[in-house]
C-alpha positions in Angstrom: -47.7 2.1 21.8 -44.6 1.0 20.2 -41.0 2.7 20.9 -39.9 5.6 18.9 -36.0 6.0 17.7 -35.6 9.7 18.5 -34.0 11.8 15.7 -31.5 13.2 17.7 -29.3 9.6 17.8 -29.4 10.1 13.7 -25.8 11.7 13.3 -24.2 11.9 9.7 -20.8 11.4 9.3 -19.2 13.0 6.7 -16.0 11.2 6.2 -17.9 7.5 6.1 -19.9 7.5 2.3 -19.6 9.7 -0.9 -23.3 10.8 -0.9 -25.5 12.7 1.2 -28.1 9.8 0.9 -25.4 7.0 1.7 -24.7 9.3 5.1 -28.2 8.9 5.6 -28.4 5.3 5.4 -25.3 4.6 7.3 -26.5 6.6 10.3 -29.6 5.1 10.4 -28.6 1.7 10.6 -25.9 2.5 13.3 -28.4 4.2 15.6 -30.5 1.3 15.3 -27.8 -1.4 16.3 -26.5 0.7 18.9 -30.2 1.5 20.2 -30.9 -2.2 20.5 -33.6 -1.0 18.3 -36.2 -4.4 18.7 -38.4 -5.1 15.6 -41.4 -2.7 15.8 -39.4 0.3 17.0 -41.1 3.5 15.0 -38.6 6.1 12.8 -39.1 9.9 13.4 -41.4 10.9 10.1 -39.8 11.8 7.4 -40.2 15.2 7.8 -38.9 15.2 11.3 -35.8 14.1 10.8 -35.4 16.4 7.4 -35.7 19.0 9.6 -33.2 17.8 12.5 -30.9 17.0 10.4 -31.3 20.0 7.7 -31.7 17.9 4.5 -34.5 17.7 2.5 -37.7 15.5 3.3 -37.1 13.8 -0.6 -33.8 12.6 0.8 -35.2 11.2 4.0 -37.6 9.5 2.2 -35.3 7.9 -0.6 -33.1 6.3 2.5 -36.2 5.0 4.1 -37.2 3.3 0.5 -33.8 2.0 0.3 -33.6 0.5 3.5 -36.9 -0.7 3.5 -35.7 -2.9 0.0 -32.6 -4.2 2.2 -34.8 -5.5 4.8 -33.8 -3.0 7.5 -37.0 -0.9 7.6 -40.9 -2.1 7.2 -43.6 0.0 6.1 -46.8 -0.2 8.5 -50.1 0.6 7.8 -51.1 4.1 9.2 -47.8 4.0 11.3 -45.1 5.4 9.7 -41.8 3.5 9.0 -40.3 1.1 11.7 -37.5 -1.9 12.9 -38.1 -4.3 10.5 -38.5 -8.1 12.1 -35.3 -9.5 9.9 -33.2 -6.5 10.8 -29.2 -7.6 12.1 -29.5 -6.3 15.3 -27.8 -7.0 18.6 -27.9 -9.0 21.8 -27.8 -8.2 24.7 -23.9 -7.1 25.9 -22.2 -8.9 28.8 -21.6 -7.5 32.0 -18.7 -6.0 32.1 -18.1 -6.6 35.4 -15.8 -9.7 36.1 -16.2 -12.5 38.3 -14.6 -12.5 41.5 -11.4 -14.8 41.4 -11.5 -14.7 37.3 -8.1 -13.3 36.0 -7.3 -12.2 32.9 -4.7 -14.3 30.7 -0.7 -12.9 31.4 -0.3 -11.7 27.7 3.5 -11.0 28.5 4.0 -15.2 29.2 1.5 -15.9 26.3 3.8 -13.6 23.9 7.1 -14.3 25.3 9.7 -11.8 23.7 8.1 -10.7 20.2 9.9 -7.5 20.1 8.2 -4.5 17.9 9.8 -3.5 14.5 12.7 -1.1 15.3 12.5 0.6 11.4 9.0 1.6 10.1 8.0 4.4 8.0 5.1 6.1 9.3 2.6 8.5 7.5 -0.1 10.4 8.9 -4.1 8.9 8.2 -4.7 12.2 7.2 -1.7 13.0 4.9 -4.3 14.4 2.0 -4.9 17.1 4.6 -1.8 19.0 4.4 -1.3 21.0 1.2 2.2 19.8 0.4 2.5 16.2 1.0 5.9 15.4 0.3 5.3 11.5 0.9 6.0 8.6 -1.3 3.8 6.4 -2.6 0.2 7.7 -2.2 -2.0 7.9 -5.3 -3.4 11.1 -7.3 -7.1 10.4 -7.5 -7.1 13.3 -10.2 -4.8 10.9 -12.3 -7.2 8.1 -12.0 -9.6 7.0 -14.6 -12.6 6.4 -12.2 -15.1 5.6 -14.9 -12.7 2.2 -15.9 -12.3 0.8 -12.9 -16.2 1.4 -12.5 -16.6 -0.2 -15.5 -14.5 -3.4 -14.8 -15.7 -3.9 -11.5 -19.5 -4.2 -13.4 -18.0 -6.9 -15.6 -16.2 -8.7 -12.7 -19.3 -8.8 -10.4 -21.3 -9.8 -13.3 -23.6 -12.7 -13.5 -21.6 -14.4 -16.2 -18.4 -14.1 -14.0 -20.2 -14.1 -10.3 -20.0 -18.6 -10.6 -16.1 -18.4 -11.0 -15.3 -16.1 -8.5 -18.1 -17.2 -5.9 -16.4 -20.5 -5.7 -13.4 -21.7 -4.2 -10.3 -21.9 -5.2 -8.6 -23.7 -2.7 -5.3 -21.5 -3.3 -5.7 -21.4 -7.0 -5.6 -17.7 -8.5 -7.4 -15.9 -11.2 -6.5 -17.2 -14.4 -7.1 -14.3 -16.7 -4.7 -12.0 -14.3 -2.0 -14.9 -13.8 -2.5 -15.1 -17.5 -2.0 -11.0 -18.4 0.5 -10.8 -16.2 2.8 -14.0 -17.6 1.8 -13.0 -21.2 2.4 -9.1 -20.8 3.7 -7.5 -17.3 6.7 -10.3 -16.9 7.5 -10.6 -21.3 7.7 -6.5 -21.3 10.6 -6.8 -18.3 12.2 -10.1 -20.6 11.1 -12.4 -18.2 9.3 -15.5 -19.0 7.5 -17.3 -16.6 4.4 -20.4 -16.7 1.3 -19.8 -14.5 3.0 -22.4 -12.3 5.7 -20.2 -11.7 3.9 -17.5 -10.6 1.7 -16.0 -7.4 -0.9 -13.6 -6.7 0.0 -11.9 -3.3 -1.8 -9.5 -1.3 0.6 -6.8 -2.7 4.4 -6.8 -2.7 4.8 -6.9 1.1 3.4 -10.2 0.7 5.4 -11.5 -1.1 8.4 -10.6 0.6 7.4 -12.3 3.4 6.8 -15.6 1.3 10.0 -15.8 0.3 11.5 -14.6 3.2 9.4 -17.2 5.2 11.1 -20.0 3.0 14.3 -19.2 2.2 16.1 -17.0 5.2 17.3 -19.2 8.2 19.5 -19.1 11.1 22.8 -20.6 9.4 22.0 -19.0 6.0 23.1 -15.1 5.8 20.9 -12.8 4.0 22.6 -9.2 2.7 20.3 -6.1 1.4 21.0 -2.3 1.0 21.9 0.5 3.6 20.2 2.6 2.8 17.2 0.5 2.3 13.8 -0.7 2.9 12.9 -0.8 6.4 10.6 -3.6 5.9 13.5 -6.1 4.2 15.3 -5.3 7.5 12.9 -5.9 9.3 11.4 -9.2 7.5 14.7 -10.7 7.5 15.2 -10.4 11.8 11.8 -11.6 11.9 13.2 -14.6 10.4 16.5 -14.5 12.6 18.4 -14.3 9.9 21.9 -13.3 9.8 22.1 -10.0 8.1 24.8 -7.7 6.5 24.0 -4.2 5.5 26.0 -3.1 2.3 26.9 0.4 1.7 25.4 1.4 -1.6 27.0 4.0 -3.9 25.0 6.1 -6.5 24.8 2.8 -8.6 23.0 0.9 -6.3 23.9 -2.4 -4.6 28.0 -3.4 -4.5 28.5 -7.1 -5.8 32.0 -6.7 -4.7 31.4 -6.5 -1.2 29.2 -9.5 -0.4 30.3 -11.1 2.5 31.9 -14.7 1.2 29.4 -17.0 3.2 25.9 -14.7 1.6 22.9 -17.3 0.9 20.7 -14.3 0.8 20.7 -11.4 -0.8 17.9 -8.6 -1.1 18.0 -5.6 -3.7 16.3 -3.3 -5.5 18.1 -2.8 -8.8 16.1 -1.2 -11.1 15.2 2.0 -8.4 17.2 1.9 -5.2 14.6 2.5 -2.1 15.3 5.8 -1.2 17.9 6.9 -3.4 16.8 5.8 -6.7 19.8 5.0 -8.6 19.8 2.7 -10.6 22.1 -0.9 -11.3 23.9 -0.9 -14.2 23.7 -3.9 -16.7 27.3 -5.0 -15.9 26.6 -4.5 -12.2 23.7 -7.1 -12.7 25.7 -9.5 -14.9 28.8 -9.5 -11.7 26.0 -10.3 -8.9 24.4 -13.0 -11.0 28.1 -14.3 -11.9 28.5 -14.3 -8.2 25.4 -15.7 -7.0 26.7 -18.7 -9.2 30.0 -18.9 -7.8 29.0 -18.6 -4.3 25.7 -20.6 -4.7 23.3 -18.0 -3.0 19.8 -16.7 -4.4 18.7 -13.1 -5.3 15.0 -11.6 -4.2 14.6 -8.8 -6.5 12.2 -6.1 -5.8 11.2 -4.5 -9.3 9.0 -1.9 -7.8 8.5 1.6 -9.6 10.0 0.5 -13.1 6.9 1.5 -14.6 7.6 5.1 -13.8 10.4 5.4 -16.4 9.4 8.4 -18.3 13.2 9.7 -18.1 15.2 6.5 -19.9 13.8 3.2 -20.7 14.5 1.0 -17.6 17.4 -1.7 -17.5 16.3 -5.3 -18.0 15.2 -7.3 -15.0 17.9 -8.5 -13.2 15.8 -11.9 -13.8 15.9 -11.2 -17.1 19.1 -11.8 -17.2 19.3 -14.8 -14.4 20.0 -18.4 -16.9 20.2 -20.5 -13.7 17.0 -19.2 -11.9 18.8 -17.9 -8.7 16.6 -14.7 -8.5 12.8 -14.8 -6.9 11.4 -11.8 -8.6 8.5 -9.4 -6.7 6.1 -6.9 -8.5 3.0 -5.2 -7.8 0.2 -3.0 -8.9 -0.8 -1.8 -5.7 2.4 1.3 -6.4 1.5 2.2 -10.1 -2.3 1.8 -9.5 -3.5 2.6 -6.0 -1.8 1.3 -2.9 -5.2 -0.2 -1.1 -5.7 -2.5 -4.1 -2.8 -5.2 -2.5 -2.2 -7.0 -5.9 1.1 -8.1 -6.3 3.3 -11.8 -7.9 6.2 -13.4 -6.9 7.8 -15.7 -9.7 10.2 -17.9 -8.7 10.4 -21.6 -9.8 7.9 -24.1 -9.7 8.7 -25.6 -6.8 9.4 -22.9 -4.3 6.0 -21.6 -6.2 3.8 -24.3 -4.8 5.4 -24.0 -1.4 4.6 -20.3 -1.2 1.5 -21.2 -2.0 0.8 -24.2 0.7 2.5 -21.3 3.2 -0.3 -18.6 1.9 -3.1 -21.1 2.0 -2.2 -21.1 5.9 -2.4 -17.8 6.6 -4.9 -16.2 3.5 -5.7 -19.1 1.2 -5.6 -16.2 -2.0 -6.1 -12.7 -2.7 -10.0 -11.8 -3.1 -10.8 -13.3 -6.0 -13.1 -10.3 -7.2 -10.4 -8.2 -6.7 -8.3 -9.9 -9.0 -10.5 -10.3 -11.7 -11.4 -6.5 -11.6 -7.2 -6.1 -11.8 -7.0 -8.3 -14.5 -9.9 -6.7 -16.7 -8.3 -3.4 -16.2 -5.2 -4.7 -17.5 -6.7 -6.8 -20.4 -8.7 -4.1 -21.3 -5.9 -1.6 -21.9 -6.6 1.1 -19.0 -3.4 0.1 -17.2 -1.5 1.3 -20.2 -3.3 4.4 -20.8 -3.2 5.1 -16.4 0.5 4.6 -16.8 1.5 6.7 -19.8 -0.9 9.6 -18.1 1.0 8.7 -14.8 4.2 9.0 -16.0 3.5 12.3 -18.2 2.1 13.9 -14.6 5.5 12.6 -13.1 7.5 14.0 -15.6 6.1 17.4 -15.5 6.7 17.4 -11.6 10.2 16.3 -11.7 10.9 19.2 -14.2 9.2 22.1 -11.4 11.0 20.0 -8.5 14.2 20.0 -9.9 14.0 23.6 -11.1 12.5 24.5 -7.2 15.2 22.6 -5.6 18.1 24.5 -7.7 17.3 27.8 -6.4 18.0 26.3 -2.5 20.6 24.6 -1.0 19.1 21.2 -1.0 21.2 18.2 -3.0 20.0 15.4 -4.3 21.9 12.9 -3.4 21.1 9.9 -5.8 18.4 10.2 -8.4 16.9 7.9 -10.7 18.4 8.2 -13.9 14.9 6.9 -15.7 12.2 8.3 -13.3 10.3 7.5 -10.4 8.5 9.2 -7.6 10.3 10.5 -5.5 13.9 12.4 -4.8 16.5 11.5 -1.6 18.0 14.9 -0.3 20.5 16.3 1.4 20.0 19.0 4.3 22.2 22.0 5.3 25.4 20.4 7.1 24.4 19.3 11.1 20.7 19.4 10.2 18.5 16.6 11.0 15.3 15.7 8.9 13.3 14.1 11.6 13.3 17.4 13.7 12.9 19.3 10.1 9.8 17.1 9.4 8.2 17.4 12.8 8.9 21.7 12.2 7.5 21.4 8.7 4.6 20.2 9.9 3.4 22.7 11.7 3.6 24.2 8.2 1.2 22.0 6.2 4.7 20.3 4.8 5.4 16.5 5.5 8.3 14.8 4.7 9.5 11.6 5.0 13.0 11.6 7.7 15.6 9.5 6.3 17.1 7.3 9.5 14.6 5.0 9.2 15.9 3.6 6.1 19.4 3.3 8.0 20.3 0.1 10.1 22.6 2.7 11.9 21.3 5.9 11.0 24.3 9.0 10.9 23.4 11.3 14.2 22.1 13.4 13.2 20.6 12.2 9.9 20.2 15.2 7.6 18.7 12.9 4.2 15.4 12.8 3.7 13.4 11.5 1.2 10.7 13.7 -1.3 7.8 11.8 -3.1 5.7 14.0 -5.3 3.2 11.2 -6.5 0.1 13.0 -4.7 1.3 16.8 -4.2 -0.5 19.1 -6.5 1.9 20.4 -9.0 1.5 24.2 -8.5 2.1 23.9 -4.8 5.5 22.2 -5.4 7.8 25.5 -5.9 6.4 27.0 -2.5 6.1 23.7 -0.5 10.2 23.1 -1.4 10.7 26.9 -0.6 9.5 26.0 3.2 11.3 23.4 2.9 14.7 24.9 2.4 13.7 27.4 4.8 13.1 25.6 7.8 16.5 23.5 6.9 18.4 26.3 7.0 17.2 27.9 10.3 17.2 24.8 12.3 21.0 24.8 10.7 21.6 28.0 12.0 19.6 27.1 15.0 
């Protein structure tokens, strides 16, 4: 008599598929590869396992349909459901015990010195879980047209599109979203660009790293923002570069204080990361003037100037660039949803088609399906309609953070004169955010502590930075009256 899978090593998951039956299906397939499950192998009846499990027998016998189309499952005569012959399953493990004499390699000696990161910003998995999550850059699925994106991942995945993006590219990118993005994302920020001058990137962290990768060197010193991104920091010791940290004041970057021997210089002029401020346009026309005169290049990241719902935003700073010293980074991944990874870096020709040799290396190009589906959504006009009910949503939450935050002691410290996503605060004096954010936790409050963002963070650090992209509107006023009340105890404390 043949073997029989018992229905008790059928577990649902809850957390791994969106439907009751896609559970089902996932469970049954794992219990069979980690059973060893050979061909043969008889399924608990259907109405066995409905009743282990507590589902209905319709469901259990939808699954076993389905997986019986997908080549996991066979129907046998008189027999019930089994192991299908063509089903994926395993071999036989190894032993796990080793050889006498066999070593394993000395990682340490194979690695050599590849220090960690010292600056990352870290956010819980589970972040959705806590009912004010204060945290920058994590998407509203609320604020999400679903049904779109459905829609243009049909069209992408289509037969008359399935040819183009089945083949390969050999580093090439999507032309319809190289296309949208020269003809409409770059000409609405003034910037004009050729598809040769610009490159798909697995978001803009990516693309950072391109550029980084090329330009930064040993003999070449590279400048950026302190405050600032952690990851420019960090990408630019990576590349054991030479770095100076510039003060910033509540109009972003200094041009005055570059150091005179800067090749290098990294900013964020449109939204400061974490203060927000904004460069002024005669700020931008001194650092281009002096990228001239001192012969060094600019990497501007544009990120969040879609989120202007306060002011229009300032032109690109490469906008304004007439000798083409500024490499320019965007991305969709922040104004769409940040596990998409879509994002461009345009830059000239030439250092264009050596980014992309350097990607081919280590990706070849973004997934090609996910670019099309990108590049429908734009075409198509649901970008525009996300971003105008993104920045409404925004707008709405500023107004009840701002009006929370005046009734405490909290100060902004720089804000965004045309929008964004977030706020940088001030605690009570001798307060420091990262004890105030592991304390808030405890209260279903996370934010994010601000001496991350700090080469040499103050001791202690009271800034800290407020996103309000994800947090439910309603819960804002109380979540920022925890806030200020923790801050002033551990003050007093």
């Amino acid at each position: 008599m043949a073997n029989q899978l018992p229905a008790e090593i059928i577990q649902l998951r809850k957390d791994e598929a969106s439907t009751l039956q896609g559970q089902l299906a996932a469970a049954i397939v794992r219990a069979i590869l980690e059973a060893h499950a050979r061909p043969g192998t008889r399924l608990p009846s259907s109405r066995r396992l409905a009743a282990t499990l507590g589902i209905s027998r319709m469901t259990v016998t939808l699954v076993y349909q389905d997986l019986v189309s997908r080549g996991y499952l066979e129907t046998l005569p008189r027999s019930g459901i089994a192991v299908a012959d063509s089903v994926p399953h395993r071999g036989l493990s190894a032993s796990s015990v080793r050889p006498a004499g066999e070593r394993p390699p000395d990682w340490t000696q194979w690695l050599g010195e590849q220090n960690q990161p010292r600056r990352v910003i870290r956010k819980p998995s589970n972040w959705h879980q806590y009912r004010y999550p204060f945290i920058y850059g994590q998407a509203d699925p609320r604020l999400f047209d679903h049904n779109a994106w459905r829609d243009c991942a049909r069209r992408a995945l289509g037969t008359r599109d399935f040819a183009d993006l089945a083949a390969d590219r050999y580093g090439a990118d999507d032309p319809l979203l190289v296309d949208y993005i020269c003809s409409n994302t770059l000409a609405r920020r003034g910037i004009r660009a050729r598809p040769d001058e610009v490159l798909v990137t697995l978001g803009a962290q990516n693309a950072l790293f391109l550029a980084v990768e090329l330009l930064a060197r040993a003999d070449r010193r590279a400048v950026t923002e302190d405050p600032g991104y952690p990851d420019f920091a960090e990408t630019l010791r990576r590349a054991q570069s030479p770095t100076s940290f510039l003060p910033v004041d509540d109009k972003g970057l200094v041009p005055a204080l570059l150091p005179p021997d800067t090749k290098l210089v990294i900013a964020t002029p449109s939204h400061h990361i974490p203060t927000g401020a904004t460069m002024p346009i005669d700020r931008r026309h001194d650092l281009l003037r002096r990228a001239a005169a001192q012969d060094f290049l600019i990497i501007e990241d544009d990120y969040d100037f879609e989120m202007s719902y306060l002011a229009p935003p300032e032109p690109a700073l490469k906008s304004l660039d007439a000798e083409d010293r500024v490499i320019y980074i965007g991305s969709f991944s922040k104004s769409l949803f940040p596990g998409l990874r879509i994002g461009y870096l345009v830059a000239p020709a030439p250092l264009i088609a050596k980014a992309r040799a350097l990607r081919g290396i280590m990706l070849r190009h973004p997934p090609g399906h996910l670019q099309r589906i990108t590049a429908y959504f734009l075409a198509l006009g649901h970008y525009d309609a996300h971003i105008e009910r993104l920045r409404a949503a925004l707008k709405r939450r500023r107004a009840v953070l701002e009006q929370a935050l005046a009734m405490t002691d909290l100060r902004i410290e720089g804000a965004a004169e045309s929008g964004g996503s977030s706020v940088w605060l001030r605690g009570a004096e001798g307060s420091d955010s990262a004890l105030l954010a592991e304390s808030l936790r405890a209260e279903s409050v996370l934010i994010e502590p601000g001496e991350v963002f700090f080469e040499q963070p103050p001791t202690p650090c009271p800034l800290f930075r407020l996103g309000y992209s994800s947090i439910n509107e309603r819960d804002i006023p109380e979540g920022i009256a925890l806030v200020a009340q923790m801050d002033r105890a551990m003050a007093r404390g």
